[in-house]
C-alpha positions in Angstrom: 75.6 -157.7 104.9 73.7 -155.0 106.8 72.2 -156.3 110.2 68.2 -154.8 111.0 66.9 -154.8 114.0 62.9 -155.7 113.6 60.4 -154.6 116.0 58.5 -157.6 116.5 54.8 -156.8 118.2 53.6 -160.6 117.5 51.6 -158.5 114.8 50.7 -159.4 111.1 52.8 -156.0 109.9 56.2 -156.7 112.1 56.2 -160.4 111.0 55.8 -159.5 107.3 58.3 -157.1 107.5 60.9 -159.4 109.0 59.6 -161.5 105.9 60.5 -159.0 103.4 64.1 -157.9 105.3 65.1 -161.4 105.0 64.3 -161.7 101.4 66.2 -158.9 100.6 69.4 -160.2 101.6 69.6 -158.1 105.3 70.8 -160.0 108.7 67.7 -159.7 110.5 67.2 -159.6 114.1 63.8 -159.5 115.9 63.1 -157.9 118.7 60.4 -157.4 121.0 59.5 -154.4 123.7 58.2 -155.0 126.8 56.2 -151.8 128.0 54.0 -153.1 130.9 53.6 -154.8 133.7 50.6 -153.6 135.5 47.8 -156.3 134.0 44.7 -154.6 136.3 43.8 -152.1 134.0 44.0 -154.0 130.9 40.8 -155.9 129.2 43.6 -158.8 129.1 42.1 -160.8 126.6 42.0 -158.2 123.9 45.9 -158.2 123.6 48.1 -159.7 126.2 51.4 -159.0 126.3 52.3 -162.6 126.4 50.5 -163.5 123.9 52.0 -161.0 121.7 55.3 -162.1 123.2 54.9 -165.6 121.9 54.0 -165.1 118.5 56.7 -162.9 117.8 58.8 -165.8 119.1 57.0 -168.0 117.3 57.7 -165.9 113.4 61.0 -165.3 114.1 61.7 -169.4 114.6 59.7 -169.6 111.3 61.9 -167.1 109.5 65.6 -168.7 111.2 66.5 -165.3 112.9 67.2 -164.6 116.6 64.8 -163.5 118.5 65.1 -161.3 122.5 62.8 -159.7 124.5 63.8 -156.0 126.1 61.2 -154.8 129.2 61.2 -151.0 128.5 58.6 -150.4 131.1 60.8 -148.0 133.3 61.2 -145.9 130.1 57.9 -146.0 128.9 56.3 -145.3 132.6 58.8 -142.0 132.8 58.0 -141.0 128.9 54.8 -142.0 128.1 52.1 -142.8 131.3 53.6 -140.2 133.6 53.3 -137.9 130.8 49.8 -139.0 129.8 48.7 -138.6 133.7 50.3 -134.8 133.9 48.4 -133.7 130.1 45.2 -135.3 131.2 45.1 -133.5 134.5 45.6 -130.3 132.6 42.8 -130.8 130.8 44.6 -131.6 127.4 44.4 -135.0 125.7 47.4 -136.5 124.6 48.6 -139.0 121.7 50.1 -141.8 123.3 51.1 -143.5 120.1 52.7 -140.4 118.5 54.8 -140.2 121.7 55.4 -144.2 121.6 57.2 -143.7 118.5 59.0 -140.6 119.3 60.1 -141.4 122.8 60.5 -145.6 123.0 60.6 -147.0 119.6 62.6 -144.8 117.7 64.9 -143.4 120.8 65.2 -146.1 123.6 64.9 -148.8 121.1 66.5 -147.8 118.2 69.5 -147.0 120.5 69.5 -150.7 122.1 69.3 -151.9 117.8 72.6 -149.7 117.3 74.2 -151.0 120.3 73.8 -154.9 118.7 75.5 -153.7 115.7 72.7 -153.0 113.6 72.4 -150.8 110.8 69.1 -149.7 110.5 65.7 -150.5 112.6 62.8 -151.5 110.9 58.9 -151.8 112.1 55.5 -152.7 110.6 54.2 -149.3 109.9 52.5 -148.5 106.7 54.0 -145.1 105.5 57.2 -145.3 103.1 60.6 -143.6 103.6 62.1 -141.5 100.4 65.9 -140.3 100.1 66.6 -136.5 98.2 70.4 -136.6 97.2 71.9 -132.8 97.8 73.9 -131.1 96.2 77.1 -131.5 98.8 76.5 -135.4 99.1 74.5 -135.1 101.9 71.0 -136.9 101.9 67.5 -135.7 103.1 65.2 -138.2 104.5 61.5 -138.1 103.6 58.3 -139.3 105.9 55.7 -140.3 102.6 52.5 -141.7 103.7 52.0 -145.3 103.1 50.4 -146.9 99.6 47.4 -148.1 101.4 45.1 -145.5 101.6 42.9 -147.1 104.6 46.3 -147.8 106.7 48.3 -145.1 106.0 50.1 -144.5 110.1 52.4 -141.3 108.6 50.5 -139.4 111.4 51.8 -141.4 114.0 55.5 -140.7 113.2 54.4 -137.3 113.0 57.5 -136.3 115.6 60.6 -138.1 113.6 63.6 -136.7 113.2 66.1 -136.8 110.1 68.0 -138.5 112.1 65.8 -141.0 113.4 64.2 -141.4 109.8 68.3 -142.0 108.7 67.9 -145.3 110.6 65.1 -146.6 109.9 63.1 -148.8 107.8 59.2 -149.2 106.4 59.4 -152.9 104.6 55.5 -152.8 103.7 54.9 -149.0 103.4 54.2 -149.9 99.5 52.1 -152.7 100.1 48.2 -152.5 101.3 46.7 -155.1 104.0 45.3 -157.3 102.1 48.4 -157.7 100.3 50.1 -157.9 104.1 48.0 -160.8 105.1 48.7 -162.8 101.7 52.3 -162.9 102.3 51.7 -164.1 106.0 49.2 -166.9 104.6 51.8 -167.6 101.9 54.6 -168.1 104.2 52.6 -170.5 106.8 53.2 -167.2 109.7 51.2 -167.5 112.5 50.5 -164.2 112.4 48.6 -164.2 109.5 45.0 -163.7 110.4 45.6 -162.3 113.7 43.2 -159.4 114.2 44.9 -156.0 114.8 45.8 -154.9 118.4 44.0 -152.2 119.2 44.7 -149.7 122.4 48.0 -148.2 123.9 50.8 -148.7 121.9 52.3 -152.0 123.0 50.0 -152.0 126.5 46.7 -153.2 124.6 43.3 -151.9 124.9 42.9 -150.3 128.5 39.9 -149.1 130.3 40.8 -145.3 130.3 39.2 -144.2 133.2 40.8 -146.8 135.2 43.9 -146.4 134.1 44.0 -142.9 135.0 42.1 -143.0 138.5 45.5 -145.0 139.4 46.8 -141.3 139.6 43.7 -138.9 139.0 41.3 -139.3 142.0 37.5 -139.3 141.0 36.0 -136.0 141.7 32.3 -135.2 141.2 31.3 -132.0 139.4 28.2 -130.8 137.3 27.6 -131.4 133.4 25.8 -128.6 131.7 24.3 -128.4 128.3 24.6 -125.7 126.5 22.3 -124.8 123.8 23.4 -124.4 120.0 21.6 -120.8 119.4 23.8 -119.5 123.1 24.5 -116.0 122.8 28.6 -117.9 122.7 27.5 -118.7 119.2 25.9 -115.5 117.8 28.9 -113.0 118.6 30.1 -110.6 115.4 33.0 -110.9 114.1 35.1 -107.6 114.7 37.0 -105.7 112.4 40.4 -106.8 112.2 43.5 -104.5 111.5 45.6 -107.0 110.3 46.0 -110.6 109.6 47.6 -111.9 113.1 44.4 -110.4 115.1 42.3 -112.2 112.6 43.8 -115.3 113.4 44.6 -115.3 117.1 40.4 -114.5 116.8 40.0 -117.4 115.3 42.4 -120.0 116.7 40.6 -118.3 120.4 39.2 -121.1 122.1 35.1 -120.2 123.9 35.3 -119.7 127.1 32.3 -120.8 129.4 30.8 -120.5 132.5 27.6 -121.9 134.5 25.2 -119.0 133.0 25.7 -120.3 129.4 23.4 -123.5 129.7 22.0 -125.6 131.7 22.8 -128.2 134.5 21.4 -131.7 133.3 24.3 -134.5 135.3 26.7 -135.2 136.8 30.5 -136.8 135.9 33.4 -138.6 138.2 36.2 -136.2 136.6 36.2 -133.5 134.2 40.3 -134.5 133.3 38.5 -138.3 132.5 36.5 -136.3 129.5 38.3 -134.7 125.7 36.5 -132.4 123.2 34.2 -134.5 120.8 33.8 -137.6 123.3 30.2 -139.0 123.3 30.2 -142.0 125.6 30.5 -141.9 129.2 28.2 -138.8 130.1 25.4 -141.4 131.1 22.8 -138.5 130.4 19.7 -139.4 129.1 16.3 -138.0 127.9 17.8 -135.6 124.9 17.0 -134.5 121.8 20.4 -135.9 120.3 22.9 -137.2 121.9 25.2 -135.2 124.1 28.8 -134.2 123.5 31.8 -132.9 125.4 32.4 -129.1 124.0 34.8 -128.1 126.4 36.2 -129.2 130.1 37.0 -126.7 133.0 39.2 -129.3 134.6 39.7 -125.9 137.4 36.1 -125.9 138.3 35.8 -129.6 137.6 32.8 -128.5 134.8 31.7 -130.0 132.1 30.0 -128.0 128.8 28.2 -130.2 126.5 25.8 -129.7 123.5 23.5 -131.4 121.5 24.4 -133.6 118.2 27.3 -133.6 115.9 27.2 -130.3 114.3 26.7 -128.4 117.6 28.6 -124.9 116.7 30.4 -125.3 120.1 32.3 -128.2 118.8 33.8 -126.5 115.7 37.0 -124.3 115.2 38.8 -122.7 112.0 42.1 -122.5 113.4 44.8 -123.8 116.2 47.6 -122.1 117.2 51.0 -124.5 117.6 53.4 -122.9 120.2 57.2 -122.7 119.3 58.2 -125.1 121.6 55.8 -127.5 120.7 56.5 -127.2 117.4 58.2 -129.6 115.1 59.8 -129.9 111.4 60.5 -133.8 110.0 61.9 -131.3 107.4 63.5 -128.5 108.8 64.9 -127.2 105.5 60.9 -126.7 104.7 60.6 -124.5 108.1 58.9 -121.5 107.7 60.6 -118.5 108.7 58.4 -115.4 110.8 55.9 -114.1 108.6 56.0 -116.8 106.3 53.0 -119.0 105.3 52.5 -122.1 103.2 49.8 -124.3 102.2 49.5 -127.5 103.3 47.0 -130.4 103.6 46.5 -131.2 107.3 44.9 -133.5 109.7 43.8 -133.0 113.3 43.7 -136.6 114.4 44.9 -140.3 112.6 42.7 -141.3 109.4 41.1 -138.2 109.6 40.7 -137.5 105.7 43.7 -134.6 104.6 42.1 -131.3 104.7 43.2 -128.2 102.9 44.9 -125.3 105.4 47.5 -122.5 105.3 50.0 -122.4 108.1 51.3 -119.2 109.1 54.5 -118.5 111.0 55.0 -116.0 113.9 57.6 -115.7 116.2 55.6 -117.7 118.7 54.7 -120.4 117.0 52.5 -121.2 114.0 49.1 -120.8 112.8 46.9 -123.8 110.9 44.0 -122.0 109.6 41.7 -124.7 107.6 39.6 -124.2 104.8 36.5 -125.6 106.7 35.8 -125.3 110.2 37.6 -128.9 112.1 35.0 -130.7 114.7 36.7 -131.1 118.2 40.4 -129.9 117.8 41.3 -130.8 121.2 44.2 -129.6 123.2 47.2 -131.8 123.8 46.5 -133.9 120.4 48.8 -133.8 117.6 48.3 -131.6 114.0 50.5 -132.8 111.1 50.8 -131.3 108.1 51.6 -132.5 104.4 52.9 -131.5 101.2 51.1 -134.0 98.7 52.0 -137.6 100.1 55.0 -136.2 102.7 54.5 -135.6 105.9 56.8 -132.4 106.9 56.2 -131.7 110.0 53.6 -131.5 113.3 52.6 -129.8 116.7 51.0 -130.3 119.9 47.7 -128.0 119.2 47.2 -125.3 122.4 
């Protein structure tokens, strides 16, 4: 009998997908990560970790299988917070859930699921897992989004590996919520109409700011607004000799300063801020409301402009450096000066938009179709072909 370790959260998804494991013959085990000890900065009664705890205690009573608890906090403080604290201070706004998966639940815990003897680890994502027999015997794991079009999380395991993908197991990636919440009901789980945790991955909702003034010191600086017909947004586009010069043009973030706009407030922190973020500037007496176009987290500025459709907040292209670079199917890699179209997304349930990535020796190229709103530094771009996800990048 094969033995799977579960990821129990004290969710609706984990507890269905112990279900399911069960019912299909496997030894289940259920497991459940403890990432966080510091309580201050979390609107507790959104999603305590005890709470979450308990009911993943109480399931895996329900379904007969054992049950532990592992405290991964040291990991997930080195991995995921310290790295959250250095990216923020740079300016750049990381994906803590993409990382989650990469870094904790499918390294530090998968390895701890292998050490009890189990076969594969399973969790309560909704994205499905495909197998391509080779020629030589060997197999080729696919990431395939899930069947439920309004939960489909393929983004957030943007960063797997073949073999982390060998190991692991999606029990309701061909099933939709709804469906998800019947089976709880059906089997008397006391999950079943708990509402979805929302926040840090296995932390729970946190107040942002606070949570990163416990390392990045409030510092006042100026917000300016800078208006939508700016000479930044009437420049002509040059000639272009070749293709590369075109994009690196494109993919070339706008670069302000002081003389651009105008000064209308005043903020605690420009590394508290991300592109496209709305709430928080506390400025008032505007047209529309204000958004974050860029931070200078060096001169502590930040550039803002009026309404959605502000031309500062749109871009054609991102540039994905080598090293930041990433293929769940590296027999799909593209080789220098090779390009493929893909359908892409800049952020989770983002709709897939048509691009063409193209391949340098530096990195690659996403050049969209239409112009993206706030591609932001630090965030994650994942690209598909049709329903498989085949790889992603940390955007520049």
């Amino acid at each position: 009998m094969k033995k799977v370790v579960v990821g129990l959260s004290g969710g609706v998804d984990s507890s269905v997908s112990a279900y399911l494991l069960k019912e299909q013959g496997y030894e289940v085990i259920g497991l459940f990560m403890k990432n966080w000890h510091d309580d201050s900065v979390i609107i507790s009664d959104e999603c305590p970790w005890v709470e979450d705890s308990n009911d993943a205690l109480i399931v895996a009573e329900k379904l007969g299988i054992p049950f532990q608890t592992v405290d991964l906090s040291a990991e997930y403080k080195e991995r995921i917070v310290d790295y959250m604290f250095s990216e923020y201070e740079k300016g750049r706004t990381p994906n803590p859930d993409v990382l989650c998966n990469r870094e904790i639940k499918f390294d530090v815990f998968l390895k701890i699921a292998l050490q009890l003897g189990a076969d594969f680890v399973a969790t309560g994502h909704y994205c499905r897992k495909g197998t391509i027999k080779n020629k030589d015997g060997s197999e080729t794991y696919q990431l395939l989004a899930g069947k439920d079009p309004n939960k489909d999380q393929s983004y957030f395991l943007c960063q797997l590996s073949q073999e982390q993908l060998s190991k692991t197991l999606f029990p309701i990636g061909e099933l939709t919520k709804p469906e998800v919440r019947q089976i709880a009901a059906e089997n008397d789980l006391a999950t079943a109409d708990k509402k979805d945790s929302q926040g840090l991955c296995f932390i729970g909702k946190v107040r942002l700011p606070e949570f990163l003034q416990q390392k990045l010191k409030p510092k006042k600086g100026l917000i300016v607004e800078v208006p939508s017909n700016s000479n930044q947004f009437q420049e002509t586009v040059p000639d272009f000799s070749n293709r590369w010069e075109e994009l690196a043009f494109q993919a070339e973030k706008k670069v302000y300063n002081m003389a651009d706009g105008a000064v209308v407030g005043e903020h605690q922190g420009a590394h508290y801020f991300t592109i496209g973020q709305r709430k928080g500037l506390d400025v008032g007496g505007t047209k529309e409301p204000l958004f974050v176009i860029e931070t200078d987290v060096d001169q502590n500025i930040i550039y803002t402009g009026q309404g959605k459709s502000h031309p500062g907040l749109f871009r054609r292209t991102l540039f994905v450096k080598e090293d930041e670079l990433h293929w769940v199917r590296p027999d799909l890699a593209l080789l220098p000066d090779g390009e493929m179209k893909v359908k892409a997304r800049i952020r989770y349930r983002q709709p897939l938009q048509n691009a063409t990535l193209y391949k340098t020796e530096g990195g690659v190229y996403v050049d969209f179709e239409e112009k993206q709103s706030a591609i932001t530094e630090g965030q994650f771009v994942a690209w598909y072909l049709n329903d498989e996800l085949i790889g992603s990048g940390v955007i520049s």
